[in-house]
Backbone of each chain as ProteinMPNN parsed JSONL, in Angstrom:
{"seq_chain_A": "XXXXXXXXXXXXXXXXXXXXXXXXXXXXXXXXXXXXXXXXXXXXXXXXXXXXXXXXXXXXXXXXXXXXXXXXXXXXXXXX", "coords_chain_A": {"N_chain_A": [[37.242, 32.32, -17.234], [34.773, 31.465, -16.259], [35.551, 28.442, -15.803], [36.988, 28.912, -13.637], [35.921, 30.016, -11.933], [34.019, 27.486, -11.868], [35.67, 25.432, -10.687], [36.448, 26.636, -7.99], [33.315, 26.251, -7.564], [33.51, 23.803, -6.92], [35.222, 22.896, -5.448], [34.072, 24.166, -2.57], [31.896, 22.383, -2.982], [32.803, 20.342, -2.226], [33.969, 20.977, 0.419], [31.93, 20.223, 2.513], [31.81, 17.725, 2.855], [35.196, 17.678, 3.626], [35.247, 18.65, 6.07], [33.382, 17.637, 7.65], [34.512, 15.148, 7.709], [36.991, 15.703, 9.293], [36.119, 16.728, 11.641], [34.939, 14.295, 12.601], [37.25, 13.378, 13.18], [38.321, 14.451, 15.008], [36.714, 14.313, 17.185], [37.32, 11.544, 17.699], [39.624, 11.339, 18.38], [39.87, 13.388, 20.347], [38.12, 11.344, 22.361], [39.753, 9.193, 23.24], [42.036, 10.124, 24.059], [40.249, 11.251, 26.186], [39.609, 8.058, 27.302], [42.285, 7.117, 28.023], [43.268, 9.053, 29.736], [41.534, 8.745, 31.674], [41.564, 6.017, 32.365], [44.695, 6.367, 33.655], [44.013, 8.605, 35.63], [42.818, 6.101, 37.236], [44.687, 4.564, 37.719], [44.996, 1.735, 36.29], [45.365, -1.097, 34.032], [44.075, -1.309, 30.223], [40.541, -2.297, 30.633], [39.107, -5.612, 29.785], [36.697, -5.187, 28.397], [37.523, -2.697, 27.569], [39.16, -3.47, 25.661], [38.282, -4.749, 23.537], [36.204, -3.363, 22.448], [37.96, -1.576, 21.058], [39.534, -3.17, 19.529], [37.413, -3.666, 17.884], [36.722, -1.771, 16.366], [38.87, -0.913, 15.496], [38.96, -3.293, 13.685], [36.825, -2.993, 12.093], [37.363, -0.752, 10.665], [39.911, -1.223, 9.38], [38.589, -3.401, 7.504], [36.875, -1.572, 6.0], [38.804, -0.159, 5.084], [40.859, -2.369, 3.435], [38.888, -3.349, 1.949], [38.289, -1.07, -0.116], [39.008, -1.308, -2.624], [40.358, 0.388, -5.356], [38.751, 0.535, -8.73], [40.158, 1.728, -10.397], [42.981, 1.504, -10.278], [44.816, -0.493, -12.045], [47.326, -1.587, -11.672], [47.379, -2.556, -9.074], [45.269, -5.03, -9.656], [45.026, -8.994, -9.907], [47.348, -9.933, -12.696], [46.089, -11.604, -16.045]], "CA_chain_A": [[36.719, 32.748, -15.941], [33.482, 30.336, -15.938], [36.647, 27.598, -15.461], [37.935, 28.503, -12.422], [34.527, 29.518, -10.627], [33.81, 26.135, -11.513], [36.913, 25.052, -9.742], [35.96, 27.393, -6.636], [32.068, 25.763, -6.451], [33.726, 22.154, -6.592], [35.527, 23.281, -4.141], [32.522, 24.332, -2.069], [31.0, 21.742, -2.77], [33.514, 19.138, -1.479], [34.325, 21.511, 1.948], [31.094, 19.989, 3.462], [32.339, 16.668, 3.078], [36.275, 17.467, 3.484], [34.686, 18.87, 7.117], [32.446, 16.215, 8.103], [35.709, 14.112, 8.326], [37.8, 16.559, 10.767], [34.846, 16.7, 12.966], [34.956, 13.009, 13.076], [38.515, 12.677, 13.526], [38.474, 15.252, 16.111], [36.037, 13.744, 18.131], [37.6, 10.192, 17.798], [41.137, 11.447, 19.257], [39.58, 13.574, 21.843], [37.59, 10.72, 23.08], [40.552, 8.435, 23.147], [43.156, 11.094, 24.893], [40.134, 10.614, 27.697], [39.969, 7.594, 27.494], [43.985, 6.907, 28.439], [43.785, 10.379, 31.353], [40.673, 8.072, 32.915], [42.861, 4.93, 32.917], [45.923, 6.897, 33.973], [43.887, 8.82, 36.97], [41.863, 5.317, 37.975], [45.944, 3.653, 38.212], [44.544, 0.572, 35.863], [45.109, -1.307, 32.771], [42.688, -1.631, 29.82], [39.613, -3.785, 30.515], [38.685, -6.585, 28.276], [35.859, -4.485, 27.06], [38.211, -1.792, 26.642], [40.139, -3.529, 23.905], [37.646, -5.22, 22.738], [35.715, -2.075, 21.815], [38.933, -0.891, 20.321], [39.966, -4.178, 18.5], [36.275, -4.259, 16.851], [36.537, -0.442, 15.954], [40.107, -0.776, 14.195], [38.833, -4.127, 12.665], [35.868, -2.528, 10.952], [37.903, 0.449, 9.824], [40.644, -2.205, 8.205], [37.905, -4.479, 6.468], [37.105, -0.616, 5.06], [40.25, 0.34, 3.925], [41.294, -3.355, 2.534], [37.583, -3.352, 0.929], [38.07, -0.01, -1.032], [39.965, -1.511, -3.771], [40.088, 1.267, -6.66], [39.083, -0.183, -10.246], [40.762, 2.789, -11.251], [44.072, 1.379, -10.152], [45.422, -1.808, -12.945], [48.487, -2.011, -11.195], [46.988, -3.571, -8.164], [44.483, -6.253, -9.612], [45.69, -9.621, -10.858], [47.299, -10.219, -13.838], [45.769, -12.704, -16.88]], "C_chain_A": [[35.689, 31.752, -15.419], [34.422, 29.111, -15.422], [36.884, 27.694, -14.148], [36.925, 29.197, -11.124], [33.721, 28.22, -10.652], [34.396, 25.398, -10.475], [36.494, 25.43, -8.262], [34.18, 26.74, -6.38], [32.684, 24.324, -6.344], [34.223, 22.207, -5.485], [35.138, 23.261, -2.873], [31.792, 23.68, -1.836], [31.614, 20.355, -1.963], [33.847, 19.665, 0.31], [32.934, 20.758, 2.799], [31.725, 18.317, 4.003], [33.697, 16.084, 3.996], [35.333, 17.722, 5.631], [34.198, 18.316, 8.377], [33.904, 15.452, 8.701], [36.842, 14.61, 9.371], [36.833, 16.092, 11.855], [34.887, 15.285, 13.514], [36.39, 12.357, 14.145], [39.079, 12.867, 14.906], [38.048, 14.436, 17.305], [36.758, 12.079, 18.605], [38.755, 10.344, 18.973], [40.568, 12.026, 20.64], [39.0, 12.801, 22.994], [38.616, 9.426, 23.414], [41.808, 8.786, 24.115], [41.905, 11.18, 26.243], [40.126, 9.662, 28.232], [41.431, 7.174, 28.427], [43.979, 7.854, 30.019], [43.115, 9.62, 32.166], [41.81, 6.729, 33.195], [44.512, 5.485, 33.941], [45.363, 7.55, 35.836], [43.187, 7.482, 37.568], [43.656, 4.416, 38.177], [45.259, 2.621, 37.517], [44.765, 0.371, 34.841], [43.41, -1.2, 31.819], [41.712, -2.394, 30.485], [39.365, -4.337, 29.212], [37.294, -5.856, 27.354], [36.353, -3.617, 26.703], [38.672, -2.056, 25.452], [39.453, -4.35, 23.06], [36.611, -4.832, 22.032], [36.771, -1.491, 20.758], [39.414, -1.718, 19.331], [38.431, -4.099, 17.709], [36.221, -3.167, 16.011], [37.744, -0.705, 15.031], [40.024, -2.171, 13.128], [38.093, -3.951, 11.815], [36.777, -1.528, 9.991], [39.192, -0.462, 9.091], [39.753, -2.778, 7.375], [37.632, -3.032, 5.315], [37.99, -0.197, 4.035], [40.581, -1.096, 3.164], [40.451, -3.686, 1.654], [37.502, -2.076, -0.222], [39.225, -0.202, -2.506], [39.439, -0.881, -4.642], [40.041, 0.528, -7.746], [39.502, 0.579, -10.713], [42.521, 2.848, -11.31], [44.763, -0.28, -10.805], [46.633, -2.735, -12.509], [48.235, -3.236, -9.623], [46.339, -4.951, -8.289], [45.54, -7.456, -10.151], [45.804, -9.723, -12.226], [46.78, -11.531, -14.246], [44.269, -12.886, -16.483]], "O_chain_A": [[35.758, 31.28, -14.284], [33.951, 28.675, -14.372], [36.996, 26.677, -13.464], [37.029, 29.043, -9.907], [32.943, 27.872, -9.764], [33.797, 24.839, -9.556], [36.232, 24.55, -7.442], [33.734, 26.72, -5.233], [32.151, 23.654, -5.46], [33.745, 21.616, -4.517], [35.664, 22.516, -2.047], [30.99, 23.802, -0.91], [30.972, 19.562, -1.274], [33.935, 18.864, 1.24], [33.107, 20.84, 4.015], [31.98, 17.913, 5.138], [33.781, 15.056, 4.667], [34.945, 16.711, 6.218], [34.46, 18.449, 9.572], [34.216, 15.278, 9.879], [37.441, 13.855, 10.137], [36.937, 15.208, 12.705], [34.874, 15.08, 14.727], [36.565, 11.572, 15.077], [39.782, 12.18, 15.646], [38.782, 13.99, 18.186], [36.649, 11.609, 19.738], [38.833, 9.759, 20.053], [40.675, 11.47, 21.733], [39.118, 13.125, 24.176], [37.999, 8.522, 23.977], [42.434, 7.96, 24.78], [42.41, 11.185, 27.366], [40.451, 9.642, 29.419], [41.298, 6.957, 29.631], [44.49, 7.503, 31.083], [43.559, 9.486, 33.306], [42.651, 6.629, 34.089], [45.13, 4.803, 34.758], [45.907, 7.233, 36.894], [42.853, 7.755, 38.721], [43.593, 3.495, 38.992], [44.456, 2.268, 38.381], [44.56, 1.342, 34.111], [42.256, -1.092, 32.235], [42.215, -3.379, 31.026], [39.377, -3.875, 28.071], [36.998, -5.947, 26.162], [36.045, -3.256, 25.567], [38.694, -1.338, 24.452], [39.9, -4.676, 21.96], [36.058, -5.526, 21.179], [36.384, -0.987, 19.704], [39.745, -1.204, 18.263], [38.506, -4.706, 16.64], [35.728, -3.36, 14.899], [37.557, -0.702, 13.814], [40.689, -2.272, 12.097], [38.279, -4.489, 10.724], [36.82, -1.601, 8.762], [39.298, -0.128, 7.911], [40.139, -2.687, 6.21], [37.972, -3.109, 4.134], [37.987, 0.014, 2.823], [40.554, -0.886, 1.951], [40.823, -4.241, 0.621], [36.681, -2.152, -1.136], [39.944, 0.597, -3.106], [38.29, -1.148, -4.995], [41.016, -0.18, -8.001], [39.383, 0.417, -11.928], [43.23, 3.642, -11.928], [45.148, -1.122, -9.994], [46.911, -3.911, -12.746], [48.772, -4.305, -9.332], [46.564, -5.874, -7.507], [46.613, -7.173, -10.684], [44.836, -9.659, -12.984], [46.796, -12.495, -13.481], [43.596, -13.776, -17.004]]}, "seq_chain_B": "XXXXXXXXXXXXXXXXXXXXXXXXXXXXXXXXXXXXXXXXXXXXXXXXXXXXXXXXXXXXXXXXXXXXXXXXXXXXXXXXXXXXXXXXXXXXXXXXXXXXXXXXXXXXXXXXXXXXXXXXXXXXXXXXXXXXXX", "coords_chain_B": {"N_chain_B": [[28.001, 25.328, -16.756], [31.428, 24.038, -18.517], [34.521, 23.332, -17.834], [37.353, 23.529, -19.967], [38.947, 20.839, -20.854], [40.993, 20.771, -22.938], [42.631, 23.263, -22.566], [45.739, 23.974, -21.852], [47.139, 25.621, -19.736], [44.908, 25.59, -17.931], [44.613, 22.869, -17.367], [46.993, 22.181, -15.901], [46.527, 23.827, -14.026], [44.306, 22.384, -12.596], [46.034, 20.081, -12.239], [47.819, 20.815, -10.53], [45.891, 21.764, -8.355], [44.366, 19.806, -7.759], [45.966, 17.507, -6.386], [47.488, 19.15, -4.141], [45.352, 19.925, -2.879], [44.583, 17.419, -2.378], [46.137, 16.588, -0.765], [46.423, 18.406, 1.241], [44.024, 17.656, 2.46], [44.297, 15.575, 3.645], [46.216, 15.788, 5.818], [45.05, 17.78, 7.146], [43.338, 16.038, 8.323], [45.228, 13.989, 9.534], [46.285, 15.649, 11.085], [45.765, 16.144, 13.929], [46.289, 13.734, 15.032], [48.48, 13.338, 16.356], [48.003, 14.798, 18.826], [46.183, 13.141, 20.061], [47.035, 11.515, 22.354], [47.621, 10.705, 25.624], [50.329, 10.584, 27.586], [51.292, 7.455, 28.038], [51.523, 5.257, 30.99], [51.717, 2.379, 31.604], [52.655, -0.642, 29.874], [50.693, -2.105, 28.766], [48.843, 0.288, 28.943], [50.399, 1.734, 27.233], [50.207, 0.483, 24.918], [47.38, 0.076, 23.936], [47.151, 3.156, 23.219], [48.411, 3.302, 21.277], [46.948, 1.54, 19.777], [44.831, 3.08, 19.721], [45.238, 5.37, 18.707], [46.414, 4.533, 16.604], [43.716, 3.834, 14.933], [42.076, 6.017, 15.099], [43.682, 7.214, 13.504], [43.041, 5.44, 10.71], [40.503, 6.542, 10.485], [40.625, 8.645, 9.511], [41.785, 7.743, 7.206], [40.07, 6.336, 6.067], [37.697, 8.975, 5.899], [39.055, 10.086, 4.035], [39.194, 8.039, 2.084], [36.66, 8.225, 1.231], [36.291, 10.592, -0.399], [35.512, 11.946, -3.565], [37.117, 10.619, -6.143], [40.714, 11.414, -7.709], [41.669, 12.672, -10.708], [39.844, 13.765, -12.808], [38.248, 16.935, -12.549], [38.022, 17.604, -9.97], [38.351, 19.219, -7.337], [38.924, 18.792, -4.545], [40.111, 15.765, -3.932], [40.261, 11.937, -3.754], [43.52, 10.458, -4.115], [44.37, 7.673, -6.136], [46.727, 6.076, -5.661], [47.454, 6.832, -2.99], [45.824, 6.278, -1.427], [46.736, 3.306, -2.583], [49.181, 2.717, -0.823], [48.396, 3.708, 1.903], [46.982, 1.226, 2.454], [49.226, -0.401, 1.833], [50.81, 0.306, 4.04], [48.541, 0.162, 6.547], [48.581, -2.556, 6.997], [50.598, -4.078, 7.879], [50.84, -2.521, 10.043], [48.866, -3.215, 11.186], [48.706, -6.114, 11.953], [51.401, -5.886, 13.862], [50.235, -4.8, 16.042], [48.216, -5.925, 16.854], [50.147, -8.431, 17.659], [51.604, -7.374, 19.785], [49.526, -6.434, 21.265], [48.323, -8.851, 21.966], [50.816, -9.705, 23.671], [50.821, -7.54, 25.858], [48.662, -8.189, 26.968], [49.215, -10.069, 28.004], [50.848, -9.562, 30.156], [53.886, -9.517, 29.088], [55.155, -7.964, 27.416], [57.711, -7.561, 25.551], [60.604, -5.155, 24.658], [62.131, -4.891, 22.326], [59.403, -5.62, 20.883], [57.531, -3.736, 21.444], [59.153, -1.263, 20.444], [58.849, -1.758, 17.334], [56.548, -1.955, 16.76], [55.591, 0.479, 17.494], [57.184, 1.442, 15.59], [56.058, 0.271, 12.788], [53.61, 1.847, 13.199], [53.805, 4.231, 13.703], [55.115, 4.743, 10.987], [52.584, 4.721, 9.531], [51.347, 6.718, 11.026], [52.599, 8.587, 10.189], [52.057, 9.07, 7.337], [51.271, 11.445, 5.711], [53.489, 13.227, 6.059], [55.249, 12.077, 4.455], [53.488, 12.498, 1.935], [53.684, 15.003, 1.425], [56.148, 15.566, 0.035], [55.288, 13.967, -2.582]], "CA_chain_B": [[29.943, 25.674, -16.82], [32.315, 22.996, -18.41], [36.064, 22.947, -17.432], [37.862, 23.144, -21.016], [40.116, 20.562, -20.306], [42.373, 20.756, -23.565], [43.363, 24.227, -22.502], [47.153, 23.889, -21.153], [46.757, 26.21, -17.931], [43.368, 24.976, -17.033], [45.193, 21.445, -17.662], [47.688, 22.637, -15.045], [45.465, 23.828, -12.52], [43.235, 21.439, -12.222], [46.318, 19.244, -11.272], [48.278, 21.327, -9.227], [45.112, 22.414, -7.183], [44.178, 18.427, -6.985], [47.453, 17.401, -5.628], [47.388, 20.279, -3.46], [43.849, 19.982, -1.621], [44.521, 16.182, -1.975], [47.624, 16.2, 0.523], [45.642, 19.475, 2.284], [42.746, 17.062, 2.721], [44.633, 14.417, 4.296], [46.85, 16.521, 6.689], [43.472, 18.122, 7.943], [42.52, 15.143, 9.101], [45.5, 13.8, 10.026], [46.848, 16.736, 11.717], [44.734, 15.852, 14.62], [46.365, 12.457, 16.035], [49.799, 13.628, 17.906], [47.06, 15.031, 19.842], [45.25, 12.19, 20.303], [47.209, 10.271, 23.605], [48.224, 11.122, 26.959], [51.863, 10.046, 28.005], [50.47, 6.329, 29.126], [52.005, 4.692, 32.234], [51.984, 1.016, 31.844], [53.019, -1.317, 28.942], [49.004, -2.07, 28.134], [48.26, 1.791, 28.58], [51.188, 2.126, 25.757], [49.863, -0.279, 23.435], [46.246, 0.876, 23.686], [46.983, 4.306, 23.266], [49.21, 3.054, 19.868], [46.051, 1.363, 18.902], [44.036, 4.266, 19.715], [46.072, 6.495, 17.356], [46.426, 3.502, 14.757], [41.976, 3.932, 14.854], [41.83, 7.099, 14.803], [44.45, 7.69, 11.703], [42.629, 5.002, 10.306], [39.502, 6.737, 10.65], [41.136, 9.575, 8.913], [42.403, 7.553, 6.119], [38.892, 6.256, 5.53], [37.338, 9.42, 5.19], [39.774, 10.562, 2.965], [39.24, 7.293, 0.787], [35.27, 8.674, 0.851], [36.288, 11.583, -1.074], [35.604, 11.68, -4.625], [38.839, 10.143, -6.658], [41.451, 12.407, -8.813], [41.434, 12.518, -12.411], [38.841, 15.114, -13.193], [38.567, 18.461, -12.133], [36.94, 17.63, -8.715], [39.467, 19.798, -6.798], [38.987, 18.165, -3.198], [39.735, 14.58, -4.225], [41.063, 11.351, -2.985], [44.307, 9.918, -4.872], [44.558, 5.981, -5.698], [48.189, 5.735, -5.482], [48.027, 7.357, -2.074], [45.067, 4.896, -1.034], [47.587, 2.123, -2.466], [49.857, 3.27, 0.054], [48.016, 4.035, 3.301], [46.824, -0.054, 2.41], [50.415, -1.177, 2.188], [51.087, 0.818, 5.308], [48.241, 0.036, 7.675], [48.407, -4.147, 7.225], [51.89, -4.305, 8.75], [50.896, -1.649, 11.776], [47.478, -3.624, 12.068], [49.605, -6.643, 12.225], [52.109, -5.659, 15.117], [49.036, -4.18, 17.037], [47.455, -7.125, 17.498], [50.979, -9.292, 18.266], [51.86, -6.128, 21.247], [48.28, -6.332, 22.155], [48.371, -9.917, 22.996], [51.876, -9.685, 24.791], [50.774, -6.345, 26.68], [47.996, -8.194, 28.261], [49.566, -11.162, 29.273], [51.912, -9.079, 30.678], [55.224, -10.243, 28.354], [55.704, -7.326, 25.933], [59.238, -6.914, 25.527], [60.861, -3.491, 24.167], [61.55, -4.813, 20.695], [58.096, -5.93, 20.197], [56.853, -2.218, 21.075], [59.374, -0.563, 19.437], [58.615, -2.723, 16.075], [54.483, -1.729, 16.781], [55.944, 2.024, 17.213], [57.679, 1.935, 14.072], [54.928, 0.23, 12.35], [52.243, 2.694, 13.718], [54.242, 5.846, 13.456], [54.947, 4.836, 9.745], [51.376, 5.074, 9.226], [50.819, 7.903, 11.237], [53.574, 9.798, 9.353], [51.541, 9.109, 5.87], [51.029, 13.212, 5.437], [54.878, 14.05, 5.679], [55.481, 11.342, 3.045], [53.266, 13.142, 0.872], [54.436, 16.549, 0.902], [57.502, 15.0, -0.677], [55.27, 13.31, -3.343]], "C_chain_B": [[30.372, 24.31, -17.165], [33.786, 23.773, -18.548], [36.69, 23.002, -19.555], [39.301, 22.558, -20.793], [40.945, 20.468, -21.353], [43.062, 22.21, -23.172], [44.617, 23.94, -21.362], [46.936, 24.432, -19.903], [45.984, 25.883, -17.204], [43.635, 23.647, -16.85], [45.795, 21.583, -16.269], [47.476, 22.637, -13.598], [45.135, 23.301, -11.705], [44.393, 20.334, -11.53], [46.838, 19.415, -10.414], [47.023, 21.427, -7.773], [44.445, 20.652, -6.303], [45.287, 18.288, -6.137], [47.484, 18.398, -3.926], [46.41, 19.955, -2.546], [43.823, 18.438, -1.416], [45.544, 16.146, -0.429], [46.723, 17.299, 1.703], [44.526, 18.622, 3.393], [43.401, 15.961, 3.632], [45.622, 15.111, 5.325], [45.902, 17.191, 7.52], [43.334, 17.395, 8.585], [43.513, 14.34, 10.141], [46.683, 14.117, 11.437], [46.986, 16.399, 13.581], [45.29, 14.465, 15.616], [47.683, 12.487, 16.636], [48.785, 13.946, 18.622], [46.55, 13.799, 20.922], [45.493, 11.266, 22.165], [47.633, 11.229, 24.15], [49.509, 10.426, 27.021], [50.689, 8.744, 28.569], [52.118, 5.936, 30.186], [52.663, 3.333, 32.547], [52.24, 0.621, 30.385], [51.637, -1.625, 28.109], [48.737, -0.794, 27.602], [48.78, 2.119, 26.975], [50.417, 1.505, 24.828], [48.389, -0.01, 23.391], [46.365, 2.064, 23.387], [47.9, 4.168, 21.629], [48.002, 2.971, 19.112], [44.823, 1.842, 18.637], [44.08, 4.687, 18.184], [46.079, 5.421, 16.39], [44.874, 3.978, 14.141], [42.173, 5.017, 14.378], [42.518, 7.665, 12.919], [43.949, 6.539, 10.707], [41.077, 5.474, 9.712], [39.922, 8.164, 9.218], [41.284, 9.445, 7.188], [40.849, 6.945, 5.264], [37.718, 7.157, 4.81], [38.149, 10.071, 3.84], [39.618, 9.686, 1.82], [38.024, 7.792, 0.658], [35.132, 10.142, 0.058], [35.976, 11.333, -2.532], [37.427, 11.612, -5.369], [39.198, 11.367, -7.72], [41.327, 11.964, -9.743], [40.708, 13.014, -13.471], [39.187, 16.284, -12.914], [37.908, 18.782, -11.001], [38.338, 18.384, -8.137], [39.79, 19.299, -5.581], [38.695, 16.861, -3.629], [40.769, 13.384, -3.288], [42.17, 10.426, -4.376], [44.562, 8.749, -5.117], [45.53, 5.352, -5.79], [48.108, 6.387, -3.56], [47.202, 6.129, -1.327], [46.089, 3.553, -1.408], [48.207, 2.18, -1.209], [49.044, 3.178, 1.664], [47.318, 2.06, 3.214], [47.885, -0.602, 2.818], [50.762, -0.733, 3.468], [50.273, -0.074, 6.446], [48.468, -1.96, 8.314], [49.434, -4.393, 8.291], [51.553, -3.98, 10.661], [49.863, -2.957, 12.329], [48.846, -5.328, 12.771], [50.169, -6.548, 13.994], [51.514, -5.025, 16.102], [48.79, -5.587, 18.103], [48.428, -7.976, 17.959], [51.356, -8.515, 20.01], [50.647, -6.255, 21.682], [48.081, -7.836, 22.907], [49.564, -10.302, 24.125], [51.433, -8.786, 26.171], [49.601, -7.279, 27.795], [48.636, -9.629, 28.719], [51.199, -10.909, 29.731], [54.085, -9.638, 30.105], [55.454, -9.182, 27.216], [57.301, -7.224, 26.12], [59.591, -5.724, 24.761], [60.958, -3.895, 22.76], [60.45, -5.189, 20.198], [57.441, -4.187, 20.205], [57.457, -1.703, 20.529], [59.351, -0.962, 17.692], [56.796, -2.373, 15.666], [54.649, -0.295, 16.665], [56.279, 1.983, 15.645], [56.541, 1.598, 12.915], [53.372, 1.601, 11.962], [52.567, 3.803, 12.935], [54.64, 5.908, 12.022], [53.801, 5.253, 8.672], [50.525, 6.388, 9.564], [51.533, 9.135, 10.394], [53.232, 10.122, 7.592], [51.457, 10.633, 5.043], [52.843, 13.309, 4.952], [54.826, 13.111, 4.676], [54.51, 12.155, 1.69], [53.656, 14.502, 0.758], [55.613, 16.282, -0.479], [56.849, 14.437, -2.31], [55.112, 14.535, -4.707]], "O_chain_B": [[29.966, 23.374, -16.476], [34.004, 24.695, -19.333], [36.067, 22.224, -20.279], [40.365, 23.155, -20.625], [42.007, 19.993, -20.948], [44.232, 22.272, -23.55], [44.385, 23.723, -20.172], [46.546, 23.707, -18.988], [46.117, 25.815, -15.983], [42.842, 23.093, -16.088], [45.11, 21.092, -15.371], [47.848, 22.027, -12.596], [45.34, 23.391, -10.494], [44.054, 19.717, -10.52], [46.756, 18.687, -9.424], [47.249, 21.22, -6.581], [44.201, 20.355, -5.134], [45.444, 19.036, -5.172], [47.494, 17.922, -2.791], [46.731, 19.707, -1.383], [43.178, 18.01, -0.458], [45.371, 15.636, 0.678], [46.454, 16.936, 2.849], [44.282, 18.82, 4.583], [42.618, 15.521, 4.474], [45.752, 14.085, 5.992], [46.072, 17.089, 8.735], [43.137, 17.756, 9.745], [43.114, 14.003, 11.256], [47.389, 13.479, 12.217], [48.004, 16.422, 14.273], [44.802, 14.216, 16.718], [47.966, 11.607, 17.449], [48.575, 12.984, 19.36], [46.579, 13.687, 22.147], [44.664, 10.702, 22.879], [47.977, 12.311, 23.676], [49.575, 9.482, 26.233], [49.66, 8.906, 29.225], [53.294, 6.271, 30.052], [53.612, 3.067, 33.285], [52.057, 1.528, 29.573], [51.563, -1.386, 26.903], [48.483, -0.53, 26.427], [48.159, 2.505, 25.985], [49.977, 2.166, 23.887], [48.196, 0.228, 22.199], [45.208, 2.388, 23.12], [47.894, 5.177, 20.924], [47.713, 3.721, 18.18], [43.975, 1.459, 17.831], [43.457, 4.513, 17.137], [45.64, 5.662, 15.265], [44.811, 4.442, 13.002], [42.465, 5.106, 13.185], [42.097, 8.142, 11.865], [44.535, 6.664, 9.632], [40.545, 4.943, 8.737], [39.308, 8.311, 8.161], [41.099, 10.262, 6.286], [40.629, 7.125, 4.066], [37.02, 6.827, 3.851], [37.606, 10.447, 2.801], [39.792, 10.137, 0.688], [37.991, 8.018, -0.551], [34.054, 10.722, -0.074], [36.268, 10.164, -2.785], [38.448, 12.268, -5.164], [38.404, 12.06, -8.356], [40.875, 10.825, -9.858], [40.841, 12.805, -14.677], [40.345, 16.69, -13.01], [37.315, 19.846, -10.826], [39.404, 17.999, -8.617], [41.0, 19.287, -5.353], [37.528, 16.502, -3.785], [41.657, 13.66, -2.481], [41.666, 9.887, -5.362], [45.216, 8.33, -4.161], [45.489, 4.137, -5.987], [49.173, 6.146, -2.99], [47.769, 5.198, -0.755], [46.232, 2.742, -0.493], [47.591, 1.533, -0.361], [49.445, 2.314, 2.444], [47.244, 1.657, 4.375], [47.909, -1.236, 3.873], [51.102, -1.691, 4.163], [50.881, -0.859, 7.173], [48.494, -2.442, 9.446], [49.164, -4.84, 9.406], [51.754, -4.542, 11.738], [49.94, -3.534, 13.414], [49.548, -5.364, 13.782], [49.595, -6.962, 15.001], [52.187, -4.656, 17.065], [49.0, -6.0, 19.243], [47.94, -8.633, 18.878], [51.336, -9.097, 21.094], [50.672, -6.158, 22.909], [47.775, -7.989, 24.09], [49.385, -10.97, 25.144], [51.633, -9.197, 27.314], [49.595, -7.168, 29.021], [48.422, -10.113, 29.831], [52.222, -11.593, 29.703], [55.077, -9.953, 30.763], [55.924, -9.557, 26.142], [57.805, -6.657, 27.089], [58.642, -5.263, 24.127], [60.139, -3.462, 21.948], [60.372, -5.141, 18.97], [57.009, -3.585, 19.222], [56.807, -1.209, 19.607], [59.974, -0.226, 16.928], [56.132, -2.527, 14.641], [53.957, 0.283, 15.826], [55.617, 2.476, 14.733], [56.136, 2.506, 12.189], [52.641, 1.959, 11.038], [52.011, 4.27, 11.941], [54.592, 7.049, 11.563], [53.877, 5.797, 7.57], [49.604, 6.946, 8.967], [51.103, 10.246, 10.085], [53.768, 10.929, 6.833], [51.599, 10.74, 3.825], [53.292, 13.425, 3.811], [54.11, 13.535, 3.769], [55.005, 12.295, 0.572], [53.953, 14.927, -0.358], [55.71, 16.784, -1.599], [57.652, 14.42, -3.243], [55.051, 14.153, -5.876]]}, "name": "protein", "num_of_chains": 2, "seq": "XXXXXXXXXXXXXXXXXXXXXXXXXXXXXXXXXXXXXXXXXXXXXXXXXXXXXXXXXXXXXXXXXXXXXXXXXXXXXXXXXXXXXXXXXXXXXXXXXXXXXXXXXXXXXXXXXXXXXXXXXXXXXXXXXXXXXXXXXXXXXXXXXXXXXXXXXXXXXXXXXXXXXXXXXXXXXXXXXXXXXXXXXXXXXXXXXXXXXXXXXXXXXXXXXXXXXX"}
């Protein structure tokens, strides 16, 4: 029993976190879907600071993800 | 409280319920990005609104790598075969972003370059259904 109310506070204790990242994600898309409706009612392409807000935003979040190399994964590093 | 992890069922558990809140945890988040665009209009609009949704499910896939990793008995964790994966995935999309993003603005995308940045993208955005399956 002590087992699996362990299980249930890890749980608990990860929902603040798991949370945090909806909220983010949420906000990202919704601000992105206005983005596009303002372009769409102004009749106009991006501007250059549009995509160059958006190219610096998806280049940070790649250097993230290609920087989170797991040492917990052998199969990925080099061999010898 | 410790976890007795030689007990078989509690063995069990612990990985079904990972597995489980792992794929939960990443469908949460990336539940969220069909949402994300408006029908766009123009050939730019399209490919910004790709590399919207690429961000955003990127954003997704980041917090999900900020989770604590599987292999314990953390129950809300992040998997490092699935992180392999959403790596091999996004390089390609990022890739064909940036080739459609420089066509789109100097007005020259052609249809197989966007549909090649679609397939790309939407491979990455489709990372969730691929795991159900795993």
């Amino acid at each position: 029993m002590n087992a699996v109310l362990t299980l249930v506070l890890q749980f608990l204790d990860a929902l603040p976190l798991l949370l945090a990242g909806y909220e983010d994600v949420k906000a990202a898309a919704a601000a992105l879907s206005a983005q596009i409706k303002t372009m769409q009612a102004e009749d106009r392409d991006p501007t250059d600071e549009e995509w160059s807000a958006l190219d610096a935003q998806v280049a940070t979040l790649m250097s993230t993800i290609d920087g989170a190399q797991d040492p917990a994964q052998p199969q990925l590093l080099p061999e010898g | 409280m410790i976890i007795d992890r030689e007990d078989p069922v509690l063995a069990f558990l612990g990985k079904v319920g990972c597995a489980a809140l792992s794929i939960v945890a990443l469908c949460f988040m990336l539940g969220l990005i069909g949402c994300a665009t408006s029908a766009p209009k123009t050939p730019a609009q399209t490919v910004f609104a790709l590399k919207g949704g690429f961000g955003v499910a990127l954003k997704a896939a980041v917090d999900y790598e900020g989770l604590p990793r599987c292999g314990g008995v953390t129950p809300i964790c992040s998997d490092p075969v699935v992180m392999a994966r959403i790596r091999v995935l996004a390089d390609p999309a990022a890739l064909a972003l940036s080739a459609a993003e420089d066509a789109a603005r100097r007005g020259a995308l052609d249809p197989q370059t966007l549909l090649a940045t679609e397939n790309a993208v939407y491979a990455f955005e489709g990372l969730a259904a691929t795991l159900k399956v795993k």
